[in-house]
Each structure stands twice: as structure tokens, then as C-alpha cells.
Backbone bond lengths (Angstrom), bond angles and torsions (degrees), N, CA, C in turn:
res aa  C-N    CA-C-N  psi(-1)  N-CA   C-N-CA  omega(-1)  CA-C   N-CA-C  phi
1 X - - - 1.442 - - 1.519 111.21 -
2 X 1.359 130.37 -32.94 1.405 140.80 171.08 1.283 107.19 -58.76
3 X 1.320 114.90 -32.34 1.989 100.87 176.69 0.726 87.01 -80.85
4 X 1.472 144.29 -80.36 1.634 137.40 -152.76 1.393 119.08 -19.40
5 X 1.750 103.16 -57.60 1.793 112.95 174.66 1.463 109.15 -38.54
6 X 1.519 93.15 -67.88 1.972 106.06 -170.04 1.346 104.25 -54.50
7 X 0.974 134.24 -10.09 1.873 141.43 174.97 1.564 88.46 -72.12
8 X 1.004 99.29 -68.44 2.127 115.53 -145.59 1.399 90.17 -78.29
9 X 1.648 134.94 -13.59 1.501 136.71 161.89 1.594 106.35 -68.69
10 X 1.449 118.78 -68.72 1.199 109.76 -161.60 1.572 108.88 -74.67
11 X 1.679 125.48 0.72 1.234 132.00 -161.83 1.686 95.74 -85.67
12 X 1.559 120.49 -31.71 1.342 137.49 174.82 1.660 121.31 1.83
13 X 1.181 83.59 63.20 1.894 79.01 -177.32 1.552 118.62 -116.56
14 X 1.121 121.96 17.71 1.232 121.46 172.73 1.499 123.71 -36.95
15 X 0.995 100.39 141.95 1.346 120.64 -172.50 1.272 135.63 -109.99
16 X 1.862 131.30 96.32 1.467 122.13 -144.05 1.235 70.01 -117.05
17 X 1.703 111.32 153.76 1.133 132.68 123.30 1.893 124.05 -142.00
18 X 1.594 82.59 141.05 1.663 102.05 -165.34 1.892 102.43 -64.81
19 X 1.271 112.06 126.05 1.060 102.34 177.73 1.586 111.61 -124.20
20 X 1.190 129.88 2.09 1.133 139.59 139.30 2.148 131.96 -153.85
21 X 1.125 86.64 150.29 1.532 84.27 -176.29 1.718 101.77 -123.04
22 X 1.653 127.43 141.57 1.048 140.85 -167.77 1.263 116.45 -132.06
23 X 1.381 141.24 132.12 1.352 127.21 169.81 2.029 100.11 -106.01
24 X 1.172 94.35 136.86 1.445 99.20 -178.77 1.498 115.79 -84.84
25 X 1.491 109.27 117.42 1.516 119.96 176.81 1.687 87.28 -52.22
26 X 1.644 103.92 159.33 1.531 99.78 171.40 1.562 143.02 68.62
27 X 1.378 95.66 -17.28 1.644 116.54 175.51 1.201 98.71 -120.30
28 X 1.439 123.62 100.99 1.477 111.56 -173.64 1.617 111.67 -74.78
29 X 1.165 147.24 168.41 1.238 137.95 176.49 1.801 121.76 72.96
30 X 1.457 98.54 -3.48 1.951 84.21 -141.85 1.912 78.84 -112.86
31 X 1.546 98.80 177.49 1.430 93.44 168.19 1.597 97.66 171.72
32 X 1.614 107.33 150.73 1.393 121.94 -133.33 1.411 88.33 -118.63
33 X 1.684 114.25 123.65 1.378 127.15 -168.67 1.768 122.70 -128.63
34 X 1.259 102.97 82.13 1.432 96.19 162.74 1.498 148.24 -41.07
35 X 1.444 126.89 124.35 1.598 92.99 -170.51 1.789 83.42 -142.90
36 X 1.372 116.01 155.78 1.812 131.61 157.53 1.204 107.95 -88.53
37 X 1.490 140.36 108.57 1.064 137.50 153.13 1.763 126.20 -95.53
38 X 1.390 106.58 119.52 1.326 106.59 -165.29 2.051 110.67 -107.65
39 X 0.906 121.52 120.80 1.316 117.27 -173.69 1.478 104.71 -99.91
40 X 1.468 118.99 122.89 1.863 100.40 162.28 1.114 112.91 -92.53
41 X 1.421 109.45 -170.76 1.429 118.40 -163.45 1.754 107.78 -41.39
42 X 1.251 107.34 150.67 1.569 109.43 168.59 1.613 104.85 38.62
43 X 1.075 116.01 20.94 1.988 116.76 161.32 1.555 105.49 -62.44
44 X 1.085 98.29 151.06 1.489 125.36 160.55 1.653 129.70 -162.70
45 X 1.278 103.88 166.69 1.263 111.07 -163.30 1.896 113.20 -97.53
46 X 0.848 112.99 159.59 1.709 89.92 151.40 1.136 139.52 -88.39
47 X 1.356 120.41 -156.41 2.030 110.72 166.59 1.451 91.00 -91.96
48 X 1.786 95.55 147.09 1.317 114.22 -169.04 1.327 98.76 -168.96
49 X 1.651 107.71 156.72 1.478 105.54 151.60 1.727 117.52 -136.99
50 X 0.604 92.87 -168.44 1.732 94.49 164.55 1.787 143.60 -121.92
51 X 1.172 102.98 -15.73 1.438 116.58 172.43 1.519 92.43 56.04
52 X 1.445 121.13 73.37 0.986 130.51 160.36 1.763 129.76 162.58
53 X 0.790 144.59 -172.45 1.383 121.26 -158.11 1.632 93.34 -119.20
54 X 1.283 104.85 131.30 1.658 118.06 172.31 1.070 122.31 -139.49
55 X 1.209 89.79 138.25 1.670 118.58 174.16 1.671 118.91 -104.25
56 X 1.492 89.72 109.96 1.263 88.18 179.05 1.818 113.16 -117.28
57 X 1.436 115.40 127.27 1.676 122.02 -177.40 2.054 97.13 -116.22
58 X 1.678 90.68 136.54 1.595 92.02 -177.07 1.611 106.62 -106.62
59 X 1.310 97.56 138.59 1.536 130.89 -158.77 1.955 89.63 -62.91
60 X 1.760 88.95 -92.92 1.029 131.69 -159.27 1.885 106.67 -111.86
61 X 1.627 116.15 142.00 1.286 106.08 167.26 1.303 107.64 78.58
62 X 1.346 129.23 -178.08 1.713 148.27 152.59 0.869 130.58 -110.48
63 X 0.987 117.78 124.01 1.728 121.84 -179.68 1.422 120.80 -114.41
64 X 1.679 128.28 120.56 1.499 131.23 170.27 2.032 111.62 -76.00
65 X 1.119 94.62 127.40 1.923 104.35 -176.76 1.128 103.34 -133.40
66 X 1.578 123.58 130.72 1.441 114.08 -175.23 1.743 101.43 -152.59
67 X 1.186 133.46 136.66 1.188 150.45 -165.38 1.097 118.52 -98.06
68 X 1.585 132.11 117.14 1.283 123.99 172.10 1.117 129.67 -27.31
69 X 1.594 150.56 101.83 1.160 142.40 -168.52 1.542 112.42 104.19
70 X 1.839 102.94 3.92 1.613 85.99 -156.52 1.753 96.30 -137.35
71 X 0.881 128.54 134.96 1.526 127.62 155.27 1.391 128.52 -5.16
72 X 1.016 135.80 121.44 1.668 132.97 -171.40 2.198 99.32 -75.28
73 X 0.951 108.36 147.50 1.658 112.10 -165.20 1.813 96.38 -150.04
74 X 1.847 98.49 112.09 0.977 113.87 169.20 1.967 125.23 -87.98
75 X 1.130 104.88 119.49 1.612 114.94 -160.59 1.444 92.93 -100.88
76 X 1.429 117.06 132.34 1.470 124.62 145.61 1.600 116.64 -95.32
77 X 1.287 121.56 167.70 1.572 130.29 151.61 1.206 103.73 0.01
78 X 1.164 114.21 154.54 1.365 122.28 162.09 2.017 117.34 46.30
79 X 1.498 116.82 -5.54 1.270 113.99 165.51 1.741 116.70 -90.02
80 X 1.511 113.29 154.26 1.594 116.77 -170.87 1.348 97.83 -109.18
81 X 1.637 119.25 167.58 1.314 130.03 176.52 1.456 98.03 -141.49
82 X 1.960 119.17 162.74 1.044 115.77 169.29 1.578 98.49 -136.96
83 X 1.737 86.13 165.41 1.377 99.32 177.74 1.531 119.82 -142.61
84 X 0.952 146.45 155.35 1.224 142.36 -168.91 1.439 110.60 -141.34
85 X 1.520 118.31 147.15 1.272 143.06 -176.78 1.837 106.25 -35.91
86 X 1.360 119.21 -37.10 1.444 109.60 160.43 1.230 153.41 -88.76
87 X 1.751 98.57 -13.83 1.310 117.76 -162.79 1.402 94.25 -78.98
88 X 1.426 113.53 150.92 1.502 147.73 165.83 1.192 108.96 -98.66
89 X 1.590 107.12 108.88 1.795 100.37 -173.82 1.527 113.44 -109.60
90 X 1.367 105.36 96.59 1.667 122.44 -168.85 1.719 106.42 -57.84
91 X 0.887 114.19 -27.15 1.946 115.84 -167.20 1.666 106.26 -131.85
92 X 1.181 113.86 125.18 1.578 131.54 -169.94 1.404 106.19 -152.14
93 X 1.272 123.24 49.20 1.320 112.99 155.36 1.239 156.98 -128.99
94 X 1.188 130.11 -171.02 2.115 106.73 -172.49 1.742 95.76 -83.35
95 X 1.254 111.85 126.07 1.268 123.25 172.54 2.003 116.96 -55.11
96 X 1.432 112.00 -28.99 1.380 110.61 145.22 1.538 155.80 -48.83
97 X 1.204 134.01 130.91 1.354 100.77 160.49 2.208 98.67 -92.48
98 X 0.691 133.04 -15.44 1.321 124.15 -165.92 1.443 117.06 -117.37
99 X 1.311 114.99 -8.57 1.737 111.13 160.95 1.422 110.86 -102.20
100 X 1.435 124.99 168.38 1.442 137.93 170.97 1.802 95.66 -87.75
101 X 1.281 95.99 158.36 1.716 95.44 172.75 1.437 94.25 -144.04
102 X 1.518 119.98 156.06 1.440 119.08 -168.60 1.803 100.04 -155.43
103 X 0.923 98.23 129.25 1.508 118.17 160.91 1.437 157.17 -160.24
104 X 0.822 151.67 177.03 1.586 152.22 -131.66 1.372 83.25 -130.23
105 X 1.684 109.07 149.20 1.092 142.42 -174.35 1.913 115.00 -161.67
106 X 1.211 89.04 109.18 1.623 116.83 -172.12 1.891 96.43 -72.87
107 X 1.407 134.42 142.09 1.725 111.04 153.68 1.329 76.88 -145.40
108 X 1.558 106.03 164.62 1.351 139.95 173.58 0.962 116.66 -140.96
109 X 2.102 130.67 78.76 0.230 137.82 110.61 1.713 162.44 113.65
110 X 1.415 143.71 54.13 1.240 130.21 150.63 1.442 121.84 -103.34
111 X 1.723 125.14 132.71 1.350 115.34 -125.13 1.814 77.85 -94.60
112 X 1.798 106.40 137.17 1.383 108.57 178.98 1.102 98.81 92.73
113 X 1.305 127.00 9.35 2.169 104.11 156.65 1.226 99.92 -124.38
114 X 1.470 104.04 131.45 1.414 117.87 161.68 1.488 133.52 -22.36
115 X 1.293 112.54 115.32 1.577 105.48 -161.89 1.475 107.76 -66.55
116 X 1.145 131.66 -26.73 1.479 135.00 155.63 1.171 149.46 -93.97
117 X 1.516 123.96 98.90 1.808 120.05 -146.43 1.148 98.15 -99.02
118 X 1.646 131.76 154.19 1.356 134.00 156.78 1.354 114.72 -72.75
119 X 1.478 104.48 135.84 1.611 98.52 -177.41 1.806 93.19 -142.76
120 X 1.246 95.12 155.25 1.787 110.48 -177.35 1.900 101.04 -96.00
């Protein structure tokens, strides 16, 4: 199972694109960021977090997401995930090796930090 990972690590090709950016009337500082994330086969992400709260709903495909401290959680179509300003999200990947999986990702936010942080 350890090669498999280091496969689906160096395979890392995910694919963001920003499809909208928002500054929130009323939230001073904060600002509301759309993004498409597309995984191919056997994609994955690294450990990361975001320093900010996300919502993530899956398009297309399945996707496994799992939280430091927390149970690994397999998402189909039409299922949501959350994330919060602390969590470290150790597992991000397409639950396939032979379909693409794609989904939307909601964040909220501090305006000017990278929507994706490296985390150990």
C-alpha cells in the first residue's frame, strides 16, 4: 500500500482553476473564492491546508478527503465536505485509478493568502 501512495504522490497533478474571486462587503479582510478542482486518474494532492473555511461539493467521479485527526471519507457526485481554518487535510485524492473526478471548492477566506498552504 506504501508504493501505491508514492505512485498517487508523484502522480500529483491536480488541476485548480480559480473561477471566481469576491471580497466580502461586511467581512473586513476576508474574501470568497471559487475554485474547479479536477483530479485524474489516481491524482492526488499533498498535505495542505487552507487557513480558511471550505466547502467542498463533488461534481464528477469520487473523491477520498480525510483530516488530521479524523477518519478518511469517501465522497461521490453530488456529496459535500468541510473544512475549517485549522484542519490539516492529510488525504485528497480521486478514489479511482481509471476515472477523472472533479470538484468545486467554496473558501472564505483572508484576502491575499494563498488558497493552498503547505502543511507537514
Amino acid at each position: 500500500m506504501c508504493a501505491r501512495r508514492a505512485i498517487r504522490a508523484a502522480r500529483s497533478t491536480s488541476r485548480r482553476k480559480g473561477n471566481h474571486v469576491q471580497t466580502l462587503d461586511g467581512h473586513s479582510g476576508k474574501e470568497g473564492l471559487v475554485l474547479t478542482v479536477t483530479y485524474p486518474p489516481g491524482g492526488a494532492d499533498e498535505i495542505h491546508r487552507h487557513d480558511a473555511h471550505a466547502f467542498v461539493y463533488v461534481l464528477e467521479g469520487s473523491i477520498v478527503m480525510q483530516l488530521r485527526g479524523a477518519e478518511p471519507v469517501t465522497l461521490k457526485a453530488g456529496e459535500g465536505f468541510y473544512e475549517g481554518p485549522n484542519d490539516v487535510h492529510i488525504v485528497g485524492r480521486n478514489a479511482s485509478d481509471s476515472k477523472p473526478a472533479k470538484f468545486v471548492v467554496f473558501l472564505v477566506k483572508k484576502q491575499g493568502v494563498p488558497a493552498l498552504l503547505p502543511a507537514k
